[in-house]
N, CA, C and O atoms as a Maestro MAE file, in Angstrom:
{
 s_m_m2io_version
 :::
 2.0.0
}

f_m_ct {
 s_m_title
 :::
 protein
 m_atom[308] {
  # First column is atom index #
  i_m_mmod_type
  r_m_x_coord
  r_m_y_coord
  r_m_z_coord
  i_m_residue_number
  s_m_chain_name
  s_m_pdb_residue_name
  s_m_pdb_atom_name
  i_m_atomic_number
  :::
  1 25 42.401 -32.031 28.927 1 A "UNK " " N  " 7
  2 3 41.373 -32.470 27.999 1 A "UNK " " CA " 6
  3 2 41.735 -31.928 26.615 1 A "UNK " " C  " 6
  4 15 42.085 -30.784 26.326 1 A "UNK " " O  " 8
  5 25 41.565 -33.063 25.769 2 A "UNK " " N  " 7
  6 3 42.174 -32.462 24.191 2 A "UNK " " CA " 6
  7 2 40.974 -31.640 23.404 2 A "UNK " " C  " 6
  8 15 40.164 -31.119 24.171 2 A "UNK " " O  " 8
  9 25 40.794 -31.493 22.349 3 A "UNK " " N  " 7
  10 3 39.601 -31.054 21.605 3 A "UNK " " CA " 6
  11 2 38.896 -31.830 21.434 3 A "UNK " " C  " 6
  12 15 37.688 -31.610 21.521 3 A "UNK " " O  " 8
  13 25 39.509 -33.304 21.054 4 A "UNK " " N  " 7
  14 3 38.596 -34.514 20.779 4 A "UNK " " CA " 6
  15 2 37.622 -34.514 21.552 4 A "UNK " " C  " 6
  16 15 36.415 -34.448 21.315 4 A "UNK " " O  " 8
  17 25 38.348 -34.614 22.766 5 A "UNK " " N  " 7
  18 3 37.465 -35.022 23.744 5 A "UNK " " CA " 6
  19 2 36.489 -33.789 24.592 5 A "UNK " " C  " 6
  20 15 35.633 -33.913 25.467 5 A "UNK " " O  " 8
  21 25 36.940 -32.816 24.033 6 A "UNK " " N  " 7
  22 3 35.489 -31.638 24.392 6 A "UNK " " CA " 6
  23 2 34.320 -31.771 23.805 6 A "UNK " " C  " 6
  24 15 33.265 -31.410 24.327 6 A "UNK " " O  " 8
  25 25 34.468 -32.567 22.108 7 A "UNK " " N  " 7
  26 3 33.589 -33.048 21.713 7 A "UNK " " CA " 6
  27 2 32.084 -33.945 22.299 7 A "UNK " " C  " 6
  28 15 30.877 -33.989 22.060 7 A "UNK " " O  " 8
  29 25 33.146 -34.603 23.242 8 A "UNK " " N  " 7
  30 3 32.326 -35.734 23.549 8 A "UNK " " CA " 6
  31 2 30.963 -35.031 24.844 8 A "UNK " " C  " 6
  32 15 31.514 -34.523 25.821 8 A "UNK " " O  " 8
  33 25 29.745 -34.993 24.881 9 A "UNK " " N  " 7
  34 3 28.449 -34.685 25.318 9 A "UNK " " CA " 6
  35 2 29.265 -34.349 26.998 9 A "UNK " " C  " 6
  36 15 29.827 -35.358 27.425 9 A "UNK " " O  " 8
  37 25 29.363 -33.233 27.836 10 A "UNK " " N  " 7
  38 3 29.420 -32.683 28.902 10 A "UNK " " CA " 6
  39 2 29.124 -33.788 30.028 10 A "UNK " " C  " 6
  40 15 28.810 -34.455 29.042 10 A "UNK " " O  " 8
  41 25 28.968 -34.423 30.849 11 A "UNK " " N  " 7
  42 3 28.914 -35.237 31.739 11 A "UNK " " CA " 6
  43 2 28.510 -36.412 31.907 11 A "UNK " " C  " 6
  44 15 28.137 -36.989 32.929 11 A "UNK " " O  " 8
  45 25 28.687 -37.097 29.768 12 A "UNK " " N  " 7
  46 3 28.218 -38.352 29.375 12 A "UNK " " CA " 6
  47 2 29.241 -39.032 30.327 12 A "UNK " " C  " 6
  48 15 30.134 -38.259 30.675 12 A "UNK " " O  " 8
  49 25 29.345 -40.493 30.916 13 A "UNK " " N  " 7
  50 3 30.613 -41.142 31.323 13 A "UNK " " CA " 6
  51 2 31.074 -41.512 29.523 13 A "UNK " " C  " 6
  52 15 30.335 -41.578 28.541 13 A "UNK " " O  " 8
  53 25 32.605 -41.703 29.636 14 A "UNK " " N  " 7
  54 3 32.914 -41.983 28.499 14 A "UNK " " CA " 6
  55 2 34.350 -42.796 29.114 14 A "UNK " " C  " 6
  56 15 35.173 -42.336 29.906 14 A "UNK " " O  " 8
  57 25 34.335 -44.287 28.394 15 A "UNK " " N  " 7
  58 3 35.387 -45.221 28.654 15 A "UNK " " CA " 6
  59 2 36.869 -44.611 27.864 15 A "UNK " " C  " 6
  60 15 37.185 -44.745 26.682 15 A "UNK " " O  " 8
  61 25 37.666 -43.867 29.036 16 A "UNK " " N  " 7
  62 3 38.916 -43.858 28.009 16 A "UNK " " CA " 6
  63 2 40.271 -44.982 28.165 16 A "UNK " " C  " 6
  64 15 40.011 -46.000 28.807 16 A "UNK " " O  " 8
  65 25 41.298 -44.885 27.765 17 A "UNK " " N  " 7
  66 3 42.655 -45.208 28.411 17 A "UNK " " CA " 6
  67 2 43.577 -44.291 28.437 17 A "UNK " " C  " 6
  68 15 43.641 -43.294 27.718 17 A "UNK " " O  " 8
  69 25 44.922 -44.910 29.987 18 A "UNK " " N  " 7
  70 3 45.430 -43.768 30.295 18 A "UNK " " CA " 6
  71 2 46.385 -43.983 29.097 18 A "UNK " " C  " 6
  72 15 46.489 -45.132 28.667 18 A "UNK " " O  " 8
  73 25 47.095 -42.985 28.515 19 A "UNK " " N  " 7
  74 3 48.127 -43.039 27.605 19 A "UNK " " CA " 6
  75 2 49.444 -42.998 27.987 19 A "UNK " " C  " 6
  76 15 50.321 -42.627 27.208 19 A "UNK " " O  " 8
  77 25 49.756 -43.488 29.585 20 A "UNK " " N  " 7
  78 3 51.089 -43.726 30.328 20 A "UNK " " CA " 6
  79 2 51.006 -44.986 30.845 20 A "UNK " " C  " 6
  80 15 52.140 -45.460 30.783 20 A "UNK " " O  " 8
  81 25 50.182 -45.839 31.366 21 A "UNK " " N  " 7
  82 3 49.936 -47.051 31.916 21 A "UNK " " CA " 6
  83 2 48.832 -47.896 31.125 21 A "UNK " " C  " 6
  84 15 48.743 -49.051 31.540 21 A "UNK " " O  " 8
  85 25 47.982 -47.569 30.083 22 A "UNK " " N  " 7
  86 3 46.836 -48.045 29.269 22 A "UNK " " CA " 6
  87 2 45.858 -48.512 30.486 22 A "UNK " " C  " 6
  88 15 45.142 -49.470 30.194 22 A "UNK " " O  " 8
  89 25 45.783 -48.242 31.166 23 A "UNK " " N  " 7
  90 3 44.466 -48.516 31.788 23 A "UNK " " CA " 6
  91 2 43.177 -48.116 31.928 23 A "UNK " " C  " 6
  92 15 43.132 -46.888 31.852 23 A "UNK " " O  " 8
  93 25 42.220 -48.553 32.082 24 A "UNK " " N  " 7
  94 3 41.181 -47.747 31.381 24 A "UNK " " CA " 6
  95 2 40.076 -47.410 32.527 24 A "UNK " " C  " 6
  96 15 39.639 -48.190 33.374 24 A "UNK " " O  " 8
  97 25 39.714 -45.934 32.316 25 A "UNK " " N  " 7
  98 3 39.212 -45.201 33.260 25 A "UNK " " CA " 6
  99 2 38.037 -44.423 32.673 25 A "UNK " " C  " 6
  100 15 37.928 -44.073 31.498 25 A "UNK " " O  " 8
  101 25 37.140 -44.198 33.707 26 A "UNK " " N  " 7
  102 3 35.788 -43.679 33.360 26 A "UNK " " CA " 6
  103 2 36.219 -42.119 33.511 26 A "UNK " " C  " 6
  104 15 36.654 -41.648 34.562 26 A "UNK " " O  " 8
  105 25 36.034 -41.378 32.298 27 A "UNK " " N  " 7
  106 3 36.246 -39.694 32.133 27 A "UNK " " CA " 6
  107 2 34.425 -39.257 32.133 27 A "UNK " " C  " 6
  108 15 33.688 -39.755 31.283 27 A "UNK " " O  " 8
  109 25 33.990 -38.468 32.996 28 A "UNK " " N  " 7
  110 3 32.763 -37.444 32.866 28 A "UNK " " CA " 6
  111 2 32.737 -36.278 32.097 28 A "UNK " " C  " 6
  112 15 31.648 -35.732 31.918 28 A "UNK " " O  " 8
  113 25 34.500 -35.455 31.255 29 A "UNK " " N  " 7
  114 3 34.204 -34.763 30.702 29 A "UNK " " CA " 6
  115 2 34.046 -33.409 31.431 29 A "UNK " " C  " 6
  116 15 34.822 -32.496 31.152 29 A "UNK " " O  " 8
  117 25 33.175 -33.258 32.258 30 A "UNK " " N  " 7
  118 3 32.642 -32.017 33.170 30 A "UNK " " CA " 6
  119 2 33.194 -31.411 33.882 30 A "UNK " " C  " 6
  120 15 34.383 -31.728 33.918 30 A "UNK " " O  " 8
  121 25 32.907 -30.576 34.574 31 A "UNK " " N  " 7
  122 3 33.547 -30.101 36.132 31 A "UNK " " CA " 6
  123 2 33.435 -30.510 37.726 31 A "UNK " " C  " 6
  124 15 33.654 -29.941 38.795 31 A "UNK " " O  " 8
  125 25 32.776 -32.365 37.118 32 A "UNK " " N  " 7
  126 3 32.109 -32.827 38.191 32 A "UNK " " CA " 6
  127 2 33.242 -34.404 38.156 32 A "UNK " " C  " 6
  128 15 33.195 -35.331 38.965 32 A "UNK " " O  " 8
  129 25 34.208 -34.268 36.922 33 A "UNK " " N  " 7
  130 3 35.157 -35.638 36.621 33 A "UNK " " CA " 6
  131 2 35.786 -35.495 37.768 33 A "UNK " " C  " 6
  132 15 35.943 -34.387 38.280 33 A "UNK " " O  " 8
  133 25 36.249 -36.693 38.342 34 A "UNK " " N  " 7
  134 3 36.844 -36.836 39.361 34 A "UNK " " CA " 6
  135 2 38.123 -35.876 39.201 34 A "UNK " " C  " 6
  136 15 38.271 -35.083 40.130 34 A "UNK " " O  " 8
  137 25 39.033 -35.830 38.203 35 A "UNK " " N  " 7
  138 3 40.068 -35.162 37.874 35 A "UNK " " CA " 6
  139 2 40.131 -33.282 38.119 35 A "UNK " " C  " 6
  140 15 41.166 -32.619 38.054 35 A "UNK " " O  " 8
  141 25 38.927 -32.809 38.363 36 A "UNK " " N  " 7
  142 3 38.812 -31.571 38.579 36 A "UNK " " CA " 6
  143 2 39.099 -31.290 40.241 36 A "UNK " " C  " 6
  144 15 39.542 -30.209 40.627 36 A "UNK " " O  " 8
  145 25 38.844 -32.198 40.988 37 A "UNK " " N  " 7
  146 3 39.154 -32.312 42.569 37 A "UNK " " CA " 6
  147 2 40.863 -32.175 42.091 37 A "UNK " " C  " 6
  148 15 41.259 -31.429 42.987 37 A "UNK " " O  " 8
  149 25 41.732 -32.375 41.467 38 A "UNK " " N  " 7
  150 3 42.604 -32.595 41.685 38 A "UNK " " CA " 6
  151 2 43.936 -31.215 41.147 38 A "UNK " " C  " 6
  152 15 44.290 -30.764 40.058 38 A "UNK " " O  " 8
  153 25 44.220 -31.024 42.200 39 A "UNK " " N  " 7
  154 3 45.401 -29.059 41.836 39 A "UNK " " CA " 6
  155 2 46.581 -29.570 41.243 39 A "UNK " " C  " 6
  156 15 47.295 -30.536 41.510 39 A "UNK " " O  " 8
  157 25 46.622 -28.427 40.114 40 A "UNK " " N  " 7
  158 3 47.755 -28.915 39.516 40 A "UNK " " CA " 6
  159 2 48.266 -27.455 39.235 40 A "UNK " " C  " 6
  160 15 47.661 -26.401 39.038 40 A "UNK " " O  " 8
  161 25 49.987 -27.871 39.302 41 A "UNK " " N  " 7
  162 3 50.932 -26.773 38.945 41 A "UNK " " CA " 6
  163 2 50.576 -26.141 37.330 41 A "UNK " " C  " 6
  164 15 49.882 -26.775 36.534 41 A "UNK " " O  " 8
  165 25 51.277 -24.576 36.972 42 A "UNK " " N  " 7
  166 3 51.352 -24.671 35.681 42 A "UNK " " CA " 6
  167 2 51.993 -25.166 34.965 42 A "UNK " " C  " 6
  168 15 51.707 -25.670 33.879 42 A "UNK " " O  " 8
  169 25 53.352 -25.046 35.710 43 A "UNK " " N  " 7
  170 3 54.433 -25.965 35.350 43 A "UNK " " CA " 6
  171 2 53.585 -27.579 34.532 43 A "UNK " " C  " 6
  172 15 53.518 -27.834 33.329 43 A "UNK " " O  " 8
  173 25 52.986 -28.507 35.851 44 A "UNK " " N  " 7
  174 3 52.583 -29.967 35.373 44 A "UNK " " CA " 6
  175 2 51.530 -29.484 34.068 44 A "UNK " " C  " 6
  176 15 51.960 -29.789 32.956 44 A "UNK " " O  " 8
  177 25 50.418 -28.883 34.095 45 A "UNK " " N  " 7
  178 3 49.922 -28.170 33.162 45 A "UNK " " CA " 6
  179 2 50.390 -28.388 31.819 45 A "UNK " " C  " 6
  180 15 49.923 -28.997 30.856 45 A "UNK " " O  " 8
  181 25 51.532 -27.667 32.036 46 A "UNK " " N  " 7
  182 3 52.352 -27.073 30.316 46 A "UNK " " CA " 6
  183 2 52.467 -28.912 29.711 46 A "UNK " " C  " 6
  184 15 51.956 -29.407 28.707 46 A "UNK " " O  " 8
  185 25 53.456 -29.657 30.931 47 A "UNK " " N  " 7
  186 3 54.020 -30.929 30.567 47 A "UNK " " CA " 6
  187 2 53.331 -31.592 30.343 47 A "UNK " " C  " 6
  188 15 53.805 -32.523 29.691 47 A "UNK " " O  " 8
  189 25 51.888 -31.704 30.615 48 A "UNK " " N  " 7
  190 3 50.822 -32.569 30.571 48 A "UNK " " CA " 6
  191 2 50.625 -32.248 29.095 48 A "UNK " " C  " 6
  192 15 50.781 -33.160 28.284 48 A "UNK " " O  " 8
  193 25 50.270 -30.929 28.647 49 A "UNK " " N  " 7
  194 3 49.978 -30.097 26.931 49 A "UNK " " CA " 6
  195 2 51.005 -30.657 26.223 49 A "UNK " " C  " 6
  196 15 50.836 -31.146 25.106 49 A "UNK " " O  " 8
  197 25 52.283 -30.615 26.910 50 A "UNK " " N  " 7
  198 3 53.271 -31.128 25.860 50 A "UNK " " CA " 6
  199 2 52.963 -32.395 25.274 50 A "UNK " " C  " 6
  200 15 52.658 -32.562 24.093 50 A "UNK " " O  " 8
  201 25 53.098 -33.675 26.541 51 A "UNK " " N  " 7
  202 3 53.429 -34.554 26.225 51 A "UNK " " CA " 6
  203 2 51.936 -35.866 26.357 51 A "UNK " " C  " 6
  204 15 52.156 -37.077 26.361 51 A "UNK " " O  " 8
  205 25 50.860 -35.407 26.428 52 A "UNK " " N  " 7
  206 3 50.027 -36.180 26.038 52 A "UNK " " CA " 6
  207 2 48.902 -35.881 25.674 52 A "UNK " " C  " 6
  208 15 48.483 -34.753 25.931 52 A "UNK " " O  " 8
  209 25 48.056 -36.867 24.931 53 A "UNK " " N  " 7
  210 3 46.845 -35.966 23.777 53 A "UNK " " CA " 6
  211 2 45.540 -36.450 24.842 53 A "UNK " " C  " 6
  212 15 44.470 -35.856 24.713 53 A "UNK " " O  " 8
  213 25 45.620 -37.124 25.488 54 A "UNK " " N  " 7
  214 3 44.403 -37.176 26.684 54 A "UNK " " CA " 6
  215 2 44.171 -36.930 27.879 54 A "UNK " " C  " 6
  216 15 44.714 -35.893 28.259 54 A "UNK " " O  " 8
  217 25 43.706 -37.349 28.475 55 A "UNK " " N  " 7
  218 3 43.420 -37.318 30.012 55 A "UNK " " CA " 6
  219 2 44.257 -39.158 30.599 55 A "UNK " " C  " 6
  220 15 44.580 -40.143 29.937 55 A "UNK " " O  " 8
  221 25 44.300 -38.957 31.585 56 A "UNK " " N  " 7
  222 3 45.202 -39.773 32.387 56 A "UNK " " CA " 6
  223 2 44.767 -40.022 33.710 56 A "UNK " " C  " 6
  224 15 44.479 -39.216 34.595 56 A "UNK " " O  " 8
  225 25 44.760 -41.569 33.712 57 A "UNK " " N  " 7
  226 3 43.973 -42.151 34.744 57 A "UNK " " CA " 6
  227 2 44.234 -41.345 36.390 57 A "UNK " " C  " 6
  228 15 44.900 -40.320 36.535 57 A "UNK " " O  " 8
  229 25 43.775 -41.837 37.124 58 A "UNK " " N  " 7
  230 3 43.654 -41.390 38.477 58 A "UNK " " CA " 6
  231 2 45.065 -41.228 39.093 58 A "UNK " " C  " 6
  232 15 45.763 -40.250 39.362 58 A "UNK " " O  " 8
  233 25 45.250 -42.883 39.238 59 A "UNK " " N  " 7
  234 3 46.633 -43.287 39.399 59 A "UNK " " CA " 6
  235 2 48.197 -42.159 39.075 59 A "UNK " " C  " 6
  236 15 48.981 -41.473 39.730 59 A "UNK " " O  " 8
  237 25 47.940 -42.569 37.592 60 A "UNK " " N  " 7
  238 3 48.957 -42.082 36.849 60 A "UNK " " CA " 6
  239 2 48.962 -39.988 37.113 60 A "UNK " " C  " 6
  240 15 49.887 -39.266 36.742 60 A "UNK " " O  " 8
  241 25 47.935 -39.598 37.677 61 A "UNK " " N  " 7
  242 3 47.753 -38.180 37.372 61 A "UNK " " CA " 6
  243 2 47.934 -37.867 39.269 61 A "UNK " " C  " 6
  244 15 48.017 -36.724 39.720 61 A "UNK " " O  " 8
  245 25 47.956 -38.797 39.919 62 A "UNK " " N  " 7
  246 3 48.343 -38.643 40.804 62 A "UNK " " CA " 6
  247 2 49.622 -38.905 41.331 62 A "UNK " " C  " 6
  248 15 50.117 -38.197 42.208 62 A "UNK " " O  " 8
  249 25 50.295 -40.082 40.743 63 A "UNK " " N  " 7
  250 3 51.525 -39.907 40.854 63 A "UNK " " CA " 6
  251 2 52.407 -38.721 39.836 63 A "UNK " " C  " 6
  252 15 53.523 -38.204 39.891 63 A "UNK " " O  " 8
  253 25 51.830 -38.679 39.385 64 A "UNK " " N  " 7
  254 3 52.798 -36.836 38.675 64 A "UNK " " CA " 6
  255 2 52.595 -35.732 39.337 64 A "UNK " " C  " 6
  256 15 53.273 -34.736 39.084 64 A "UNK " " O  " 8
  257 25 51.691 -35.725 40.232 65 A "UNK " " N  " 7
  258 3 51.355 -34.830 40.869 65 A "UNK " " CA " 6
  259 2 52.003 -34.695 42.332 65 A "UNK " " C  " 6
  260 15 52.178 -33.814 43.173 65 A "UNK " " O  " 8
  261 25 52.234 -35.916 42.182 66 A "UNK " " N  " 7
  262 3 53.196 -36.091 43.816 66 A "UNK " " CA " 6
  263 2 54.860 -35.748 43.425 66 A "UNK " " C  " 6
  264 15 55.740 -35.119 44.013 66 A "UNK " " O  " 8
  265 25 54.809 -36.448 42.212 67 A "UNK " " N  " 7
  266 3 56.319 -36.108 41.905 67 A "UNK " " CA " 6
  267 2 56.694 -34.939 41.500 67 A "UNK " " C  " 6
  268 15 57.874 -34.785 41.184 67 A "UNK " " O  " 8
  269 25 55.738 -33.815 41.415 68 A "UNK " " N  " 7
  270 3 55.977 -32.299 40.905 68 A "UNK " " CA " 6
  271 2 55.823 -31.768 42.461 68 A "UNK " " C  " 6
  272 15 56.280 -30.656 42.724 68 A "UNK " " O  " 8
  273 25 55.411 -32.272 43.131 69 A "UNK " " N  " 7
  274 3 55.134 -31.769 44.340 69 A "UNK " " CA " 6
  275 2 56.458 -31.822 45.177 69 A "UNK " " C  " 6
  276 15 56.507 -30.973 46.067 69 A "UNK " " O  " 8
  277 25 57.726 -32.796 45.046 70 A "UNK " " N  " 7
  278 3 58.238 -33.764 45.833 70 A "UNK " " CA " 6
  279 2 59.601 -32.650 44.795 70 A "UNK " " C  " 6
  280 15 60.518 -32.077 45.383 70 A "UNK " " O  " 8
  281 25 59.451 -32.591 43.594 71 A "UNK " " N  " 7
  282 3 60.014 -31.717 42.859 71 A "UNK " " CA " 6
  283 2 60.591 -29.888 43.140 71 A "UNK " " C  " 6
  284 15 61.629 -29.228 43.101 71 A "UNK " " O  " 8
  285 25 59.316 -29.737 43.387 72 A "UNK " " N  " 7
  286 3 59.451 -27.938 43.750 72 A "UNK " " CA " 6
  287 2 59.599 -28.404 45.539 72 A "UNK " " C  " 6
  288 15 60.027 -27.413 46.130 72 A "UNK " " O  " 8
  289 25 59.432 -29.278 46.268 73 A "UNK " " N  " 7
  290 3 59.891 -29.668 47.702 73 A "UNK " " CA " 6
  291 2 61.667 -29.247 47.798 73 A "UNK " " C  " 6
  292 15 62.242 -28.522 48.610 73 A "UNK " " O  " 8
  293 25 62.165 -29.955 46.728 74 A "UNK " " N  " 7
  294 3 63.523 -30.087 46.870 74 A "UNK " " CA " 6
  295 2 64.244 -28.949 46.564 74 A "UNK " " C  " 6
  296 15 65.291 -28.654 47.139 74 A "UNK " " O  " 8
  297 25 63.713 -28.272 45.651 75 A "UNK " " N  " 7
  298 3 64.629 -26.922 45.146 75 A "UNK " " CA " 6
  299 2 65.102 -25.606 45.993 75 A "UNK " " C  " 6
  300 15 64.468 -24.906 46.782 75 A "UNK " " O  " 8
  301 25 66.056 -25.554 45.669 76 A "UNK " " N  " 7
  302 3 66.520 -24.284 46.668 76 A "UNK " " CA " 6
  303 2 65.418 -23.043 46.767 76 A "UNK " " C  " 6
  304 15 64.739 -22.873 45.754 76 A "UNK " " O  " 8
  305 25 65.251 -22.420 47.565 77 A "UNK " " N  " 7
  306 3 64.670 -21.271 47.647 77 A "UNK " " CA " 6
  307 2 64.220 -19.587 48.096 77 A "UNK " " C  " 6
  308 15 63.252 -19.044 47.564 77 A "UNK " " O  " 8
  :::
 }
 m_bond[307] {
  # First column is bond index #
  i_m_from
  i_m_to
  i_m_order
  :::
  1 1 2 1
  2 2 3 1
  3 3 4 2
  4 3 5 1
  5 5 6 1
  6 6 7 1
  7 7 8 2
  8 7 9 1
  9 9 10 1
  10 10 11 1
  11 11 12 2
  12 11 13 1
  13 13 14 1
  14 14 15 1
  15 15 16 2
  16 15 17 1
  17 17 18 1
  18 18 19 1
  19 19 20 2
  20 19 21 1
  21 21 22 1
  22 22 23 1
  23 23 24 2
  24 23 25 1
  25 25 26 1
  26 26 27 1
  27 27 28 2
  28 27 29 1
  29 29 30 1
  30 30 31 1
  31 31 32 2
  32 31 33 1
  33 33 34 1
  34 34 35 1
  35 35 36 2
  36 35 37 1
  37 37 38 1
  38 38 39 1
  39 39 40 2
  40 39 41 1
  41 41 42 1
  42 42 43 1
  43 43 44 2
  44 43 45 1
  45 45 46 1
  46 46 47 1
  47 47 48 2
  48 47 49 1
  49 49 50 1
  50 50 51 1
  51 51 52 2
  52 51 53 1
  53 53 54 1
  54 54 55 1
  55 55 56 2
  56 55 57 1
  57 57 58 1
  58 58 59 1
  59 59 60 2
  60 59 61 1
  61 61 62 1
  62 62 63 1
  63 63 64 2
  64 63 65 1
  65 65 66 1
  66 66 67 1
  67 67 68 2
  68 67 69 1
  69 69 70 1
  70 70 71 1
  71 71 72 2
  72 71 73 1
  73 73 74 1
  74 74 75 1
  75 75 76 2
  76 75 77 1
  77 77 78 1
  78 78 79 1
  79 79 80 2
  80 79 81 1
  81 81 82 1
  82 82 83 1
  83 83 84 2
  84 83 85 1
  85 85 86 1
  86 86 87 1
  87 87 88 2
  88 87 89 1
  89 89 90 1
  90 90 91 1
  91 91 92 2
  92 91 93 1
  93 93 94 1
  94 94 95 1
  95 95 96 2
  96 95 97 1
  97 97 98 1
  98 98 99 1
  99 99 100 2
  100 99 101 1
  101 101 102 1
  102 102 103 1
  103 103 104 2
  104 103 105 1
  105 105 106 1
  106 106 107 1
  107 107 108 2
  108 107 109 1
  109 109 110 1
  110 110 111 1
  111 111 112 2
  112 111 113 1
  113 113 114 1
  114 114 115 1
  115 115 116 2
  116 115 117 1
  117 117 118 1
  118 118 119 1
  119 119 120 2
  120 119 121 1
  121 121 122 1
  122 122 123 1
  123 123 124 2
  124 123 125 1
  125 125 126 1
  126 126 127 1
  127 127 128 2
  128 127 129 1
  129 129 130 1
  130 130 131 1
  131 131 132 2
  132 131 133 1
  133 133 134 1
  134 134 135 1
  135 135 136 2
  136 135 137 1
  137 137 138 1
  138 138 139 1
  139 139 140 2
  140 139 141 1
  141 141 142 1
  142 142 143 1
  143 143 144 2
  144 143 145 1
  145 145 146 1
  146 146 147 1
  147 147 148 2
  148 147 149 1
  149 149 150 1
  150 150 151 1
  151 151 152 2
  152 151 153 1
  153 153 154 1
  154 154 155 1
  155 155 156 2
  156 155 157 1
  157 157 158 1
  158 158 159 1
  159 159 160 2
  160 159 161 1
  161 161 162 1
  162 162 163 1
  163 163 164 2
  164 163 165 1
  165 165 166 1
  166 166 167 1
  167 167 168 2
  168 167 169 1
  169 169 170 1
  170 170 171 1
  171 171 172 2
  172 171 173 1
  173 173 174 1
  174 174 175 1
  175 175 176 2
  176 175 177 1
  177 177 178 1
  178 178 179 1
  179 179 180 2
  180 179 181 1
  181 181 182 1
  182 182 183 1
  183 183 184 2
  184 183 185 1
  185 185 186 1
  186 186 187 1
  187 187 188 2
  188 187 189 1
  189 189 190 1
  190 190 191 1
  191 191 192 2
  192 191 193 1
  193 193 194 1
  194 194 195 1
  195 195 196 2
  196 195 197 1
  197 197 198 1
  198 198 199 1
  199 199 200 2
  200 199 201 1
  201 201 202 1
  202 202 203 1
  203 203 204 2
  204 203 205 1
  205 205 206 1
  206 206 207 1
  207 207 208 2
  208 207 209 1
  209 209 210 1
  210 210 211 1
  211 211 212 2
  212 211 213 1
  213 213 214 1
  214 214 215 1
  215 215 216 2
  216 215 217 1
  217 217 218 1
  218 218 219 1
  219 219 220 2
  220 219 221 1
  221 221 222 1
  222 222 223 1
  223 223 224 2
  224 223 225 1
  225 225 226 1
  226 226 227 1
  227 227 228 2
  228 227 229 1
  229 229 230 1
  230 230 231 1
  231 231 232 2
  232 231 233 1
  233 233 234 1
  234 234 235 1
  235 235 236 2
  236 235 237 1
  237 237 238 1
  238 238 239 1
  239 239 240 2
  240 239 241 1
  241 241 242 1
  242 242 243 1
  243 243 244 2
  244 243 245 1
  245 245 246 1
  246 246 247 1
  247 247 248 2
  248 247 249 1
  249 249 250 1
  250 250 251 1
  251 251 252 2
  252 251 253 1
  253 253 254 1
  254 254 255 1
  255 255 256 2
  256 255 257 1
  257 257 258 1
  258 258 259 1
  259 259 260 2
  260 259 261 1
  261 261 262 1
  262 262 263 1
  263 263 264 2
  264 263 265 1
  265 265 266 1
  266 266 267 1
  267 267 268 2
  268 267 269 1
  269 269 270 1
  270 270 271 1
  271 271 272 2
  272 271 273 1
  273 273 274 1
  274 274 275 1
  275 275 276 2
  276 275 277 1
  277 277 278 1
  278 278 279 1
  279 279 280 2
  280 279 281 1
  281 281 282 1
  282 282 283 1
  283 283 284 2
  284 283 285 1
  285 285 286 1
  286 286 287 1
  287 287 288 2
  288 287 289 1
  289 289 290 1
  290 290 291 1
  291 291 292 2
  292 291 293 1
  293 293 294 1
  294 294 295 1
  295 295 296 2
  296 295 297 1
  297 297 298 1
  298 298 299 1
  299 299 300 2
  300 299 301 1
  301 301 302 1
  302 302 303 1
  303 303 304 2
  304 303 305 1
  305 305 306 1
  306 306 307 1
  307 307 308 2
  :::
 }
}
């Protein structure tokens, strides 16, 4: 979540788009957005801060999440 969008009223629905696929998805903002069910590395974390200024649809935040998963799967250890 960027600053912009902390702005926006705590568990208003608010129409965004994803900024990897443009599709457009209902954000709550809260700790009740669907996106909070969902664990993420620090690693995906950082890359997410890097490389985009919003939130990211279901889809799209789930397939990065599989592919970071599928990622640290493969590495020696």
């Amino acid at each position: 979540m960027t600053m912009s969008e902390e702005s926006t009223p705590s568990g208003i629905p608010v129409e965004r788009t994803c900024p990897i696929c443009g599709a457009a998805f209902t954000c709550m903002n809260s700790p009740s957005c669907w996106c909070a069910s969902r664990t993420l590395t620090d690693r995906l974390r950082r890359h997410l801060a890097e490389h985009y200024t919003g939130c990211l649809c279901p889809e799209c935040l789930d397939r990065l999440i599989r592919e970071e998963a599928k990622e640290t799967q493969m590495k020696p250890g």
